[in-house]
C-alpha positions in Angstrom: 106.8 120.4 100.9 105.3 120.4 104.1 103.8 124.2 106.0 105.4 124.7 109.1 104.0 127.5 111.1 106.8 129.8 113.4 105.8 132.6 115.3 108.5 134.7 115.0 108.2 136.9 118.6 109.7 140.1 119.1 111.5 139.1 122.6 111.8 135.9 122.7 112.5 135.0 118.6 111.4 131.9 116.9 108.7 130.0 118.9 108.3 126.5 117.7 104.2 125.1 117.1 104.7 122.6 120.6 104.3 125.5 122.8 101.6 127.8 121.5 99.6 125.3 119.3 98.1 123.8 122.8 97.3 127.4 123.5 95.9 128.2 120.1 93.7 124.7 120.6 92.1 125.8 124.1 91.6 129.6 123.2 89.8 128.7 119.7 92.3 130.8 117.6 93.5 127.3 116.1 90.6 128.5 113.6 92.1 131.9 112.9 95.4 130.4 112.9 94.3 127.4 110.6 92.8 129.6 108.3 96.1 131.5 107.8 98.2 128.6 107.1 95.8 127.6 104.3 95.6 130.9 102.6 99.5 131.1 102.8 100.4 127.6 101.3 97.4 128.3 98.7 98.5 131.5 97.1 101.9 129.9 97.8 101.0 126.5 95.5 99.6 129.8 93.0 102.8 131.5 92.5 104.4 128.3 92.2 102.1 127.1 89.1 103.3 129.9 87.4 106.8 128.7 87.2 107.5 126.1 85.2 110.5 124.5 87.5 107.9 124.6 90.3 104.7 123.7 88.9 104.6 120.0 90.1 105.7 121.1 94.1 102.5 119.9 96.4 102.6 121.1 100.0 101.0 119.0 102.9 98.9 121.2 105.2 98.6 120.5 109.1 94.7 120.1 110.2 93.8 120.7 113.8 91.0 118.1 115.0 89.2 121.4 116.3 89.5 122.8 113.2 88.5 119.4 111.0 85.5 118.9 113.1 84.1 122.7 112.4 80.6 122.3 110.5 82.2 124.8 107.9 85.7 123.2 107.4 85.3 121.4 103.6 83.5 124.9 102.6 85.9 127.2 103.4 88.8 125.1 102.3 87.1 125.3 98.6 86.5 129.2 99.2 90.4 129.4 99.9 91.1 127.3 96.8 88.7 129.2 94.4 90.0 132.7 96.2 93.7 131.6 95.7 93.6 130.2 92.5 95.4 126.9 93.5 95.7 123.8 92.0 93.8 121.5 94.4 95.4 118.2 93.4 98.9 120.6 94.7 96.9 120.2 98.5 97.3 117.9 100.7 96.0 117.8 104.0 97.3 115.8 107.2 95.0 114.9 109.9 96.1 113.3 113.0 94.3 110.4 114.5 92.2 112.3 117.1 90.8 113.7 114.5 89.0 111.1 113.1 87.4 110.0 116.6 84.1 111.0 116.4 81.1 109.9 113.8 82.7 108.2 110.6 80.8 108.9 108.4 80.8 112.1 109.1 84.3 112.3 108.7 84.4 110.2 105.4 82.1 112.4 104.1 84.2 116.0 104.5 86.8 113.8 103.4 85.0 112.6 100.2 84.0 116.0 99.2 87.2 117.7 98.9 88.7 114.9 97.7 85.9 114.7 94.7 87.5 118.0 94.2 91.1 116.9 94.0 92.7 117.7 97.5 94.5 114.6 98.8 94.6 113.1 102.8 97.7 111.6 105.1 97.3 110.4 108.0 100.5 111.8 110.6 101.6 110.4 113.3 100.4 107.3 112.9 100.6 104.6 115.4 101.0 107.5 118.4 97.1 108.2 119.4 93.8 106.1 118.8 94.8 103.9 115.7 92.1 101.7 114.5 92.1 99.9 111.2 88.8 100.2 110.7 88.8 103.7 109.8 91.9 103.1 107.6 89.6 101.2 104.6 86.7 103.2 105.3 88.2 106.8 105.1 89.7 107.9 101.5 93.6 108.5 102.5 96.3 108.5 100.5 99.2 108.5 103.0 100.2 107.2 106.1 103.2 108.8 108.0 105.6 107.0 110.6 105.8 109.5 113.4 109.5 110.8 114.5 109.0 108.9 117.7 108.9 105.2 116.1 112.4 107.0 113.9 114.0 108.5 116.5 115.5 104.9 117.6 114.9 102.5 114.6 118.2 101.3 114.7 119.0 100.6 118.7 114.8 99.7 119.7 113.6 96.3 118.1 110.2 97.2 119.1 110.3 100.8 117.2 111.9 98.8 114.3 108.8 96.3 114.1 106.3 99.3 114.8 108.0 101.2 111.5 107.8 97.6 109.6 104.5 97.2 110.4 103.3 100.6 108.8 105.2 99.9 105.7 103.4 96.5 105.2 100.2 97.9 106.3 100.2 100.9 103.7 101.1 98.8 101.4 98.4 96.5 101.7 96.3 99.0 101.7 97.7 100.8 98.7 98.5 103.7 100.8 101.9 105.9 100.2 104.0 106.1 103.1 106.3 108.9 104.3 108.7 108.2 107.6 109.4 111.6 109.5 112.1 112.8 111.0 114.9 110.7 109.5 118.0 112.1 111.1 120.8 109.6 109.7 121.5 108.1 106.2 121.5 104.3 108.4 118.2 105.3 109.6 117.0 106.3 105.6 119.2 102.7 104.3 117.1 100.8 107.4 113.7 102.3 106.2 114.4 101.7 102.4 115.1 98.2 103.4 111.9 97.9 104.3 109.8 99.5 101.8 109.6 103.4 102.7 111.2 105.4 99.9 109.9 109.2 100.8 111.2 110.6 103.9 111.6 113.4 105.4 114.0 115.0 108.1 117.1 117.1 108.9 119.3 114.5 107.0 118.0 115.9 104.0 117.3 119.4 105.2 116.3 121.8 108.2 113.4 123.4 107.8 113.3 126.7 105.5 111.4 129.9 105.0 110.6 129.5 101.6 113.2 131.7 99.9 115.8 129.5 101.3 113.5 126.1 100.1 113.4 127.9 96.4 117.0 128.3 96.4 117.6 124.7 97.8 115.6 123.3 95.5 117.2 125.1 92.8 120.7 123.7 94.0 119.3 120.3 93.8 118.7 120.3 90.5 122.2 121.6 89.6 123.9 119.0 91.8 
């Protein structure tokens, strides 16, 4: 499972993460707001360890680069594990490629510390900001993911269908999973798993859910 964050207005409804993320990013309360997102999918990952039909479930958490970059980041991820009581090998973090522009080895080594403690790394939206392979053997990530863009037209763009291809062979090389996002189509899914990809993830299999509704799809799954 991946977190998705919603504010849920009382005027205007459901406000998707593209317009008040930016604002969250420029005011500093992508900290605040961070913070949240971890606490909930931690005690979330805690309830689910106590159920024996959910106990293996991971969920990927969304990193800001602001909030990556904050001297106190790998700390009070660990404080939010030890508080929650959450399986850390049940976390996995997503950071986004402008996240990784500044010092390396800075970066490998926030990287390396949570990941001594069991919290795994993807890498999302690959291909769509400052990609450099160099970072890719030097940093200690698990997961690459094909952004929606590169998806989106897989079937009709020969130049989004080389970009996805190249990914697949890249993470493979590198011993990297690979996940392609927002696969809309089962030609696009067939396309993809003709190339390599075999996770996925996308309205074709599911909009997505508060986690009531996820529980309950899940349970439906494993009746069907």
């Amino acid at each position: 499972a991946e977190a998705l964050v919603r504010w849920q207005h009382p005027e205007r409804g459901t406000v998707l993460p593209a317009e008040f993320i930016p604002l969250a990013e420029d005011s500093g309360l992508i900290l605040r707001l961070g913070r949240w997102v971890l606490e909930t999918a931690c005690a979330q990952l805690a309830a689910w360890a106590a159920d024996p039909q959910r106990a293996h479930l991971s969920i990927a958490v969304n990193v800001s680069a602001r909030q990556f970059r904050h001297e106190d980041f790998v700390a009070e991820v660990l404080d939010v594990l030890a508080r929650s009581g959450a399986n850390p090998a049940r976390l996995e973090l997503e950071l986004t490629e402008s996240s990784l522009v500044i010092d390396v080895d800075k970066v490998a080594a926030k990287m390396d510390a949570l990941k001594a403690r069991g919290v795994g790394f993807a890498l999302d939206d690959f291909g769509t900001g400052y990609s450099s392979l160099a970072y890719l053997k030097r940093l200690p990530l698990e997961q690459l993911k094909i952004d929606r863009s590169f998806v989106r037209d897989i079937l009709i763009d020969p130049n989004d269908a080389a970009i996805a291809r190249m990914i697949i062979v890249l993470a493979e090389n590198l011993g990297l999973d690979v996940v392609a996002e927002g696969v809309e189509s089962e030609e696009q899914r067939v396309f993809l798993a003709q190339q390599g990809c075999r996770t996925y993830q996308g309205n074709l299999f599911s909009r997505p859910l508060p986690v009531a509704e996820f529980e309950t799809f899940l349970a439906n799954a494993r009746c069907s």
